[in-house]
MDAnalysis code that builds the backbone (N, CA, C; Angstrom):
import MDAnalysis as mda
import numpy as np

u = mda.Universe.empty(516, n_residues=172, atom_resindex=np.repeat(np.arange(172), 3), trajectory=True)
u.add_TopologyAttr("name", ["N", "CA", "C"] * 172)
u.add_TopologyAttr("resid", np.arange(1, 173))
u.add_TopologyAttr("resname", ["UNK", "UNK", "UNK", "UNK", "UNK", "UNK", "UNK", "UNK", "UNK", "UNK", "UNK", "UNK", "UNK", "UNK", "UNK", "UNK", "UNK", "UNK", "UNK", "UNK", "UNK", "UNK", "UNK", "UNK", "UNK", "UNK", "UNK", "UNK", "UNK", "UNK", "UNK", "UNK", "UNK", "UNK", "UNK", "UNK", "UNK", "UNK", "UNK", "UNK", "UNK", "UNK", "UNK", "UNK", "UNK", "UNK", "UNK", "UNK", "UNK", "UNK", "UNK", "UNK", "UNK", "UNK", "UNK", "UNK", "UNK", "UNK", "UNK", "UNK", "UNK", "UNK", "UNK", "UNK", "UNK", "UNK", "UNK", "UNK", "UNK", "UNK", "UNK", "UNK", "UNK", "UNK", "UNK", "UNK", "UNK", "UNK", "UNK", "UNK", "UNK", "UNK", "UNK", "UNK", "UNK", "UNK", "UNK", "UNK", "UNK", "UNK", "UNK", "UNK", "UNK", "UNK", "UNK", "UNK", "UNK", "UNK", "UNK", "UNK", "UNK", "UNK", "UNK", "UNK", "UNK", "UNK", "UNK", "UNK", "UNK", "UNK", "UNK", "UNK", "UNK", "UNK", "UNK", "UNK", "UNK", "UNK", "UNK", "UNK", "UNK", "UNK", "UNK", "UNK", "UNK", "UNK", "UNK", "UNK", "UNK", "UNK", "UNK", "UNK", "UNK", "UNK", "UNK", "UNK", "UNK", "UNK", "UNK", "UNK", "UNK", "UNK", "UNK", "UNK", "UNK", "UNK", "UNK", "UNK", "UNK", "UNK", "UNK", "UNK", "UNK", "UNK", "UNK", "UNK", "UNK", "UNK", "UNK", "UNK", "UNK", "UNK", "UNK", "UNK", "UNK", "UNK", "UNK", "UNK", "UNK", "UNK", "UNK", "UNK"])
u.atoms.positions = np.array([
    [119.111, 81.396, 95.210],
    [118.160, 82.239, 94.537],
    [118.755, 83.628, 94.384],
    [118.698, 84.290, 93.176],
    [119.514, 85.412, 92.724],
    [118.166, 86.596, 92.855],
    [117.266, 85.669, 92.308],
    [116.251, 87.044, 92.577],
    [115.836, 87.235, 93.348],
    [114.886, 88.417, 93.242],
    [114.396, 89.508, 94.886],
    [112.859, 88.367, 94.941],
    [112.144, 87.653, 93.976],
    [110.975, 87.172, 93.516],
    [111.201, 85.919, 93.112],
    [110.309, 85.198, 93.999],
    [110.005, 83.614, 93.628],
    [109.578, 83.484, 91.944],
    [110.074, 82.429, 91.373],
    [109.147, 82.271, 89.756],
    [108.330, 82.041, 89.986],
    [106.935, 82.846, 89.335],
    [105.622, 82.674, 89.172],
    [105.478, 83.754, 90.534],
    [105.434, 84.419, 91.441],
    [105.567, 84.921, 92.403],
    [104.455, 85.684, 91.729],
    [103.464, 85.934, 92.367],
    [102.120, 87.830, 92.200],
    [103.029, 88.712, 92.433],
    [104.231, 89.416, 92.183],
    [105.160, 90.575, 92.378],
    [103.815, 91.737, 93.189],
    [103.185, 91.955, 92.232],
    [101.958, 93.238, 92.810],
    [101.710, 93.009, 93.770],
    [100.912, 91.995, 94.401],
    [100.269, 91.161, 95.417],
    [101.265, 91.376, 96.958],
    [102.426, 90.911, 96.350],
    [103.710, 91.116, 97.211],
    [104.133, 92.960, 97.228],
    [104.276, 93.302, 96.845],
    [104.391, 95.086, 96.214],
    [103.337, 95.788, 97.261],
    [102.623, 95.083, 97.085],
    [101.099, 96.118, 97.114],
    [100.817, 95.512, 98.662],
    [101.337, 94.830, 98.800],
    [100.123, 94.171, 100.084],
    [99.913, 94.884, 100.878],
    [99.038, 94.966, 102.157],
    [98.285, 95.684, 103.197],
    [97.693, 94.763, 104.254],
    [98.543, 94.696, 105.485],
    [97.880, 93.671, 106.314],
    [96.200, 93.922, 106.533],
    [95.802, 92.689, 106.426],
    [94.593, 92.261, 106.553],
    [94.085, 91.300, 107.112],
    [92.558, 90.312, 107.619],
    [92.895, 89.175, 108.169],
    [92.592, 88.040, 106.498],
    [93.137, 87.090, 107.311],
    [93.446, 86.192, 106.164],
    [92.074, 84.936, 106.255],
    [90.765, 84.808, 105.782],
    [90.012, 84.332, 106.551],
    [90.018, 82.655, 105.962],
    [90.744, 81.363, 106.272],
    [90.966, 80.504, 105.772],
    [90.538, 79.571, 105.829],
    [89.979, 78.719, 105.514],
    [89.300, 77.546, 104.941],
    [89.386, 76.165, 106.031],
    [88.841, 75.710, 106.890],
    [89.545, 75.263, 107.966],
    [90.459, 73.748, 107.066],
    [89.758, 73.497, 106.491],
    [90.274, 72.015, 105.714],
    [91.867, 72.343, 104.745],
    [92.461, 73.548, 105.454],
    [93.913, 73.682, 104.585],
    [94.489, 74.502, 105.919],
    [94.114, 74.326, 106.915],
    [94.967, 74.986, 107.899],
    [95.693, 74.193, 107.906],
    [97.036, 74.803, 108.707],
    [98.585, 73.663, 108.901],
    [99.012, 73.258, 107.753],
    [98.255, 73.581, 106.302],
    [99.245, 72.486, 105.419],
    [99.859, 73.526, 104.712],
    [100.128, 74.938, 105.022],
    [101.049, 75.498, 104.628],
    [102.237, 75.600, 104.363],
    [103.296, 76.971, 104.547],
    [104.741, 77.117, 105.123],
    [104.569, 76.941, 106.697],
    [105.147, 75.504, 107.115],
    [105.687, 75.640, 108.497],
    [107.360, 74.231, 108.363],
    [107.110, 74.651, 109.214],
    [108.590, 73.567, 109.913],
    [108.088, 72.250, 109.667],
    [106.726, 71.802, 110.198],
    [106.040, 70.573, 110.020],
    [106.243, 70.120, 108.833],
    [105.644, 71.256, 107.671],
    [105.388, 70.354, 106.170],
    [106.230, 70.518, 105.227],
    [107.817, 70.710, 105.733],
    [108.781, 71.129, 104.793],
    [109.877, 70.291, 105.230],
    [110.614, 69.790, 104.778],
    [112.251, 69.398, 105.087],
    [112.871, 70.283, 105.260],
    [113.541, 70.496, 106.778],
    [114.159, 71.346, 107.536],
    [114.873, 72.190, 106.598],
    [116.100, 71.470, 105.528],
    [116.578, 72.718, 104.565],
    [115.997, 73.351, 103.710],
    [114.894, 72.834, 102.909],
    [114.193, 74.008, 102.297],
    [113.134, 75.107, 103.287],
    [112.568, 74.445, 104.380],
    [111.959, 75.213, 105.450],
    [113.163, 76.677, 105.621],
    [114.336, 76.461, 106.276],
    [115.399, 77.668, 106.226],
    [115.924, 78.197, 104.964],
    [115.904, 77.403, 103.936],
    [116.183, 78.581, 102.342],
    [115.147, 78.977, 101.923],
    [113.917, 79.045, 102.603],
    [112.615, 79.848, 102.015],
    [112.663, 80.957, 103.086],
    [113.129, 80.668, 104.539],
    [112.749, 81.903, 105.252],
    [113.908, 82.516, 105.058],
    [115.488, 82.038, 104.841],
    [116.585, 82.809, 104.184],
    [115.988, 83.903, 103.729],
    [115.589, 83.261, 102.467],
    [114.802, 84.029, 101.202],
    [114.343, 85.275, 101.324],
    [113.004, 84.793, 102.042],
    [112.020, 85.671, 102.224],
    [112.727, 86.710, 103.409],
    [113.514, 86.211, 104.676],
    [113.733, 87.654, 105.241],
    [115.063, 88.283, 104.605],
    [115.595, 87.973, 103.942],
    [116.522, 88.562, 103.175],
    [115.861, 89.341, 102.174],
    [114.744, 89.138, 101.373],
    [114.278, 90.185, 100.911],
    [113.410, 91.655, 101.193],
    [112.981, 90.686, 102.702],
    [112.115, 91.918, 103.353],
    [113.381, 92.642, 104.416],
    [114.941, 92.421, 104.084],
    [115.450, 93.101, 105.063],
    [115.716, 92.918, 106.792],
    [114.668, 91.553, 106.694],
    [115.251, 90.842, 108.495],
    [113.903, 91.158, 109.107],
    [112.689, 92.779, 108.203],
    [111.881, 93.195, 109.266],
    [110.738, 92.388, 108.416],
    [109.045, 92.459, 109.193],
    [108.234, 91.910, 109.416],
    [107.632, 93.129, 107.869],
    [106.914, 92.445, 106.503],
    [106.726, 93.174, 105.526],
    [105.044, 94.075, 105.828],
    [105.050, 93.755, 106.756],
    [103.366, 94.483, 107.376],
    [103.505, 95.670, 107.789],
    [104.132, 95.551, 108.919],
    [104.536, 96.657, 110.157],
    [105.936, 97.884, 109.456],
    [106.845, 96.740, 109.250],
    [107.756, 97.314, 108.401],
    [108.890, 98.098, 109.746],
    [108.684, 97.465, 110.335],
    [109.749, 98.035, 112.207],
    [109.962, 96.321, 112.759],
    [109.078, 95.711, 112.911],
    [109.850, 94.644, 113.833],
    [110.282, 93.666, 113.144],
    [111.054, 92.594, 113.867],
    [112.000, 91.507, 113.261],
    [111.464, 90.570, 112.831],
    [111.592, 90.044, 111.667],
    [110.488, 89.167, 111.436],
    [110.641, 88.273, 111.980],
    [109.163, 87.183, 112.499],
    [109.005, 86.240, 112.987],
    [109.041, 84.785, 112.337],
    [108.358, 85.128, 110.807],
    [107.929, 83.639, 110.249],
    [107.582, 83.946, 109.034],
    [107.502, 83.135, 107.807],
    [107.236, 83.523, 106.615],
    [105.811, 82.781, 106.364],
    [105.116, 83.854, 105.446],
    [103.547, 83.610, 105.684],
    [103.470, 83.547, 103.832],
    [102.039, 83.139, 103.790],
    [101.528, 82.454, 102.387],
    [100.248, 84.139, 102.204],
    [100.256, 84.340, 101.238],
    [99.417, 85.370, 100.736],
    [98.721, 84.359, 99.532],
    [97.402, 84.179, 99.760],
    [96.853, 82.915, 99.377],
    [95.633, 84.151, 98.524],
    [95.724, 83.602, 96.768],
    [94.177, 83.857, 96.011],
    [92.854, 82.749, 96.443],
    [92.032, 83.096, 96.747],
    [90.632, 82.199, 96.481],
    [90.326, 82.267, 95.500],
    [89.796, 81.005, 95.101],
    [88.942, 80.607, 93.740],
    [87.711, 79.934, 94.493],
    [86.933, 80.869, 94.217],
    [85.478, 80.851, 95.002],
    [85.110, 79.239, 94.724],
    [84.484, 79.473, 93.262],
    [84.137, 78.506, 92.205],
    [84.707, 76.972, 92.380],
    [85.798, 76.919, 92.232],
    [86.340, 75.711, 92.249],
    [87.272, 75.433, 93.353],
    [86.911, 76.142, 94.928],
    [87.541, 75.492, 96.109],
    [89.017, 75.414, 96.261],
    [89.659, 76.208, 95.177],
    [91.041, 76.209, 95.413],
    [91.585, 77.476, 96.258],
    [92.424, 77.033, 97.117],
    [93.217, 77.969, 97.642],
    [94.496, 78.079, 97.131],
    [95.073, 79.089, 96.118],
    [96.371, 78.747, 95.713],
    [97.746, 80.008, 96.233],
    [98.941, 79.743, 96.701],
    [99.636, 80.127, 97.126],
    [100.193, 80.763, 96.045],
    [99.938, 82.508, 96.264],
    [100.492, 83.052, 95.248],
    [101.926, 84.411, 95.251],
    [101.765, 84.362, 96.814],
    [103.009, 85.601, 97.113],
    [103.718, 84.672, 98.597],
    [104.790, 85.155, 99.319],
    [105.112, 85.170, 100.761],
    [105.467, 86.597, 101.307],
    [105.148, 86.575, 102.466],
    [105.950, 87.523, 103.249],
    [106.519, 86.958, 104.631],
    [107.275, 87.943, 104.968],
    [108.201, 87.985, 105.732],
    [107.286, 88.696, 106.997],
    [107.114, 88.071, 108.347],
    [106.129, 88.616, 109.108],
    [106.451, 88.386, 110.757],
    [105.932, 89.382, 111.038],
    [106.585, 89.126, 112.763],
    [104.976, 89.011, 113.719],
    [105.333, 88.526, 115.008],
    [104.440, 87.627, 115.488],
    [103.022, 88.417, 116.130],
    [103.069, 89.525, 115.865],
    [102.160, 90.723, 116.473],
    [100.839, 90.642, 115.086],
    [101.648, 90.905, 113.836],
    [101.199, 91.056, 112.515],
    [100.557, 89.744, 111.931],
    [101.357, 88.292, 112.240],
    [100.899, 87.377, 112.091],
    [99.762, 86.982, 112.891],
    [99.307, 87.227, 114.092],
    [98.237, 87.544, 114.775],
    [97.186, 88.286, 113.771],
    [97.545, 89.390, 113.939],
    [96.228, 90.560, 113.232],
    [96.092, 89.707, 111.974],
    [96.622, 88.558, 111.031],
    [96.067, 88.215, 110.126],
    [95.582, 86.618, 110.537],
    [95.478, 86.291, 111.550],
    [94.778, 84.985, 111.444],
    [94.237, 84.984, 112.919],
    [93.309, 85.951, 113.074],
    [92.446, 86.235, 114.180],
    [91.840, 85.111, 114.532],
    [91.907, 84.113, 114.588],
    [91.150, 82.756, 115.177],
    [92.392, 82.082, 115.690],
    [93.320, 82.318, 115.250],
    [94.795, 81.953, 115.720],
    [94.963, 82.947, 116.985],
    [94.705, 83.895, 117.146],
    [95.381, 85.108, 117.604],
    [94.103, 84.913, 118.838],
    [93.228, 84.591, 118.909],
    [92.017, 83.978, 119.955],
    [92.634, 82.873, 120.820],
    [92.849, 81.849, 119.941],
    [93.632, 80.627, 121.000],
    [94.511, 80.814, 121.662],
    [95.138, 82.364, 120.867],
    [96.695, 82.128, 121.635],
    [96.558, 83.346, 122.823],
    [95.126, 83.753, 122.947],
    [95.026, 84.820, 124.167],
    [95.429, 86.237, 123.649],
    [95.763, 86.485, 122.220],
    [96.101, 87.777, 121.695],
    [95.456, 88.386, 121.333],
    [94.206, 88.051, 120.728],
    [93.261, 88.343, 119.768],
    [93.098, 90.142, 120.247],
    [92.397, 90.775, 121.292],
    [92.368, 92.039, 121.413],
    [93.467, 92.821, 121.040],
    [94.947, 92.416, 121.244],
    [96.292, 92.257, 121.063],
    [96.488, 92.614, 119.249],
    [95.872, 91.686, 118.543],
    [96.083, 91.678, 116.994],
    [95.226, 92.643, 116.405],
    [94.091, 92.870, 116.872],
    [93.132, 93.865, 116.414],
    [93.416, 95.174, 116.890],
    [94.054, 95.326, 117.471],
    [94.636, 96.811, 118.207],
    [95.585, 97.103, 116.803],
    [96.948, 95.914, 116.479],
    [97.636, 96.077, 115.565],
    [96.913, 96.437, 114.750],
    [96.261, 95.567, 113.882],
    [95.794, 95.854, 112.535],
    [95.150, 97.593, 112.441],
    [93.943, 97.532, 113.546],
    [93.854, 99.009, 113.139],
    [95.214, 99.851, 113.498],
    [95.795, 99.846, 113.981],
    [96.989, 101.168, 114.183],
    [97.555, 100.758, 112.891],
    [98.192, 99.740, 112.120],
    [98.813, 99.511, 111.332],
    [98.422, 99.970, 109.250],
    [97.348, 100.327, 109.768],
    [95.947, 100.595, 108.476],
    [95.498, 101.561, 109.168],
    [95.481, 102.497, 110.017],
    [95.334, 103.572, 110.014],
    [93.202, 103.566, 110.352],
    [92.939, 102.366, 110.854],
    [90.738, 102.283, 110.932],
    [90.494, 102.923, 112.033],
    [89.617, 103.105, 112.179],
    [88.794, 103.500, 113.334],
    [87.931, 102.172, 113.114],
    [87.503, 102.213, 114.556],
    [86.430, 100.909, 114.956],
    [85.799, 100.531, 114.142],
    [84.829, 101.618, 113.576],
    [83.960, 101.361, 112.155],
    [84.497, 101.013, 111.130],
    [85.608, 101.428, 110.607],
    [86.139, 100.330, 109.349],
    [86.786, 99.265, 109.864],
    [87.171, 99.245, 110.768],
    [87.943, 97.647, 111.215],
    [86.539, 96.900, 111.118],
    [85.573, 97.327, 111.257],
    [84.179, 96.441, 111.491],
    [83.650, 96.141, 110.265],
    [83.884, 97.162, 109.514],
    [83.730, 96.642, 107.878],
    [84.105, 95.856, 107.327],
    [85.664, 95.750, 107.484],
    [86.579, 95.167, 106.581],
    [86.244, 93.971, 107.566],
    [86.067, 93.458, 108.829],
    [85.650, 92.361, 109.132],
    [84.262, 91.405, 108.683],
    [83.284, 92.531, 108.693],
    [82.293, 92.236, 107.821],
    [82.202, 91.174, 106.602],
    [82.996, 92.482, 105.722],
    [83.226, 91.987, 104.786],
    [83.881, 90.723, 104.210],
    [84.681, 90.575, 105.195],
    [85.464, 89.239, 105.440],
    [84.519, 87.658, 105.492],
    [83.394, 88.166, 106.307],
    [82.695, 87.025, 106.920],
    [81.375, 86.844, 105.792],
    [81.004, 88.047, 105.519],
    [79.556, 87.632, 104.699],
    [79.798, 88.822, 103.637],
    [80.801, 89.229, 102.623],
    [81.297, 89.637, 101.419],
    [80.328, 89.081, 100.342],
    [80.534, 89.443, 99.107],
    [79.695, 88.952, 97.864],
    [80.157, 87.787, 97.775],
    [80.823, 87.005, 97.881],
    [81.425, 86.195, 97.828],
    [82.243, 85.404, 98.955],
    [81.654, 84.969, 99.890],
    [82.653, 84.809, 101.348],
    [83.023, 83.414, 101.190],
    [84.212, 83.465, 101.894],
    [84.891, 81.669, 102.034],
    [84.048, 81.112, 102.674],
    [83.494, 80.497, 102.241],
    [82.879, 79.184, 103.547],
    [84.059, 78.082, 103.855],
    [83.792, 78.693, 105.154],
    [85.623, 78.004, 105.852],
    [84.941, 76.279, 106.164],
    [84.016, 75.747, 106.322],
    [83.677, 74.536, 106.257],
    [83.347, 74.012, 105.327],
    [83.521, 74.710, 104.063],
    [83.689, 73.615, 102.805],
    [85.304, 73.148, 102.656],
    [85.007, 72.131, 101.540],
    [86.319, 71.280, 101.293],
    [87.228, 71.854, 100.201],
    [88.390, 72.760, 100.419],
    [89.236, 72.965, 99.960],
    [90.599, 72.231, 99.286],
    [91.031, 73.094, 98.350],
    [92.187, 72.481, 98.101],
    [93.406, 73.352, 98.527],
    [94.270, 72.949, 98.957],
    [95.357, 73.857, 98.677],
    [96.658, 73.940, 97.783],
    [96.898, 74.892, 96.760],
    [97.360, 75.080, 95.863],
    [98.845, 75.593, 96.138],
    [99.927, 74.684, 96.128],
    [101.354, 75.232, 96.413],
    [102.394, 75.559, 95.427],
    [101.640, 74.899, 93.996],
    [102.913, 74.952, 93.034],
    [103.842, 75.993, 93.399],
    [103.430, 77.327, 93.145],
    [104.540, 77.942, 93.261],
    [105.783, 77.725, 94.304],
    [105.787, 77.011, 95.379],
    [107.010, 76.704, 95.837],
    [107.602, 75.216, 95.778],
    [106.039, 74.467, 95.020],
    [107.001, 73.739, 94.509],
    [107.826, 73.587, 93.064],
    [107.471, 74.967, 92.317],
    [107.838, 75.096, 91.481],
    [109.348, 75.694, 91.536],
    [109.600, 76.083, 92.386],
    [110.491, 76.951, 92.843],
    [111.750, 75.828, 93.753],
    [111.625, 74.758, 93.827],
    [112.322, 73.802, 94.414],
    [112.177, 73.718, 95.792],
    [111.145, 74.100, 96.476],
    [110.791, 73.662, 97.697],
    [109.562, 72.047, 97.705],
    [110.006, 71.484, 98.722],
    [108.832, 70.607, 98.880],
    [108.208, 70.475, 100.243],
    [107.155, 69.884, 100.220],
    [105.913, 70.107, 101.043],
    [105.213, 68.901, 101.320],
    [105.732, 68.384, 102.497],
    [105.081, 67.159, 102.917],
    [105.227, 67.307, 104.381],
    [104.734, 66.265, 104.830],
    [104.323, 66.098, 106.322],
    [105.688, 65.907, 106.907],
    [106.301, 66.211, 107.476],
    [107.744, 65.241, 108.412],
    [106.991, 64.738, 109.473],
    [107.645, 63.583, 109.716],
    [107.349, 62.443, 110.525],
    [108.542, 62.530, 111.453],
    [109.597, 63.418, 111.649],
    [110.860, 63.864, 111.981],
    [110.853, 64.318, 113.530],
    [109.547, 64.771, 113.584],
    [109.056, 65.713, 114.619],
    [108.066, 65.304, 115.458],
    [108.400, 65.637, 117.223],
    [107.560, 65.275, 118.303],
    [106.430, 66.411, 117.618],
    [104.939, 65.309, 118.283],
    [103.714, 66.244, 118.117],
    [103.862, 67.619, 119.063],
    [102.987, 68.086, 118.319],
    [102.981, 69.835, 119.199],
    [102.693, 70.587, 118.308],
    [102.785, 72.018, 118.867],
    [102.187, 72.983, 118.109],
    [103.802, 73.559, 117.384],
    [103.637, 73.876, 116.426],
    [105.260, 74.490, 115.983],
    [104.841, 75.945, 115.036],
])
């Protein structure tokens, strides 16, 4: 890959972003970017990719090393799609502060919310907003409806996305 940008990539989306939490749909968890749902070589020429463009560091924080490459996902309220429209490059503090139900199981959660506000600059009261808003917005995900999840773009991009059967169960 010659360019700095996946084809079809939200450039802005990616440009612009601002860690936030990511509030997701439970019926498309895991079937993201991981090790699990990729064949090991495109799994490492996407995180190549991606930390080669963010420079090695985490695109949130913008200081630590990145950890893992993450999906910056549009909702389509209406028609239940979740579609994968940017990545970043993200380290494991930041990846916390955006999937706070993740960041609960794993005993971090006070841990990720400390980040996010220092990292966005909130006081209690807007971290409480923007959580708010998250949960009961004009429009909120209802994380127990049935989603889709939308990957073209990396598989447009020559990555593929299936289950490996390659791998002992566990968390990865």
């Amino acid at each position: 890959m010659t360019s700095a940008y996946l084809n079809g990539e939200d450039v802005d989306l990616y440009q612009n972003y601002q860690l936030a939490p990511d509030v997701r749909p439970i019926s498309i968890h895991g079937k993201g970017i991981t090790i699990r749902n990729m064949p090991y070589d495109d799994f490492q020429r996407l995180k190549r990719f991606s930390f080669g463009r963010d420079g090695g560091k985490c695109k949130c924080c913008q200081k630590t090393k990145a950890w893992k490459v993450d999906e910056l996902i549009e909702y389509d309220i209406g028609r239940k799609i979740a579609k994968v429209r940017s990545i970043i490059s993200i380290c494991q503090l930041c990846y916390y502060s955006r999937h706070l139900g993740f960041a609960r199981c794993e005993e971090q959660r006070q841990e990720a919310v400390d980040n996010l506000k220092k990292i966005r600059d909130f006081s209690d009261e807007e971290l409480n907003d923007l959580l708010s808003n998250h949960r009961k917005g004009k429009d909120p995900i209802r994380v127990y409806d049935e989603w889709t999840l939308d990957t073209s773009l990396l598989k447009n991009n020559g990555f593929t996305l299936s289950k490996r059967k390659d791998l002992p169960a566990g968390p990865f």
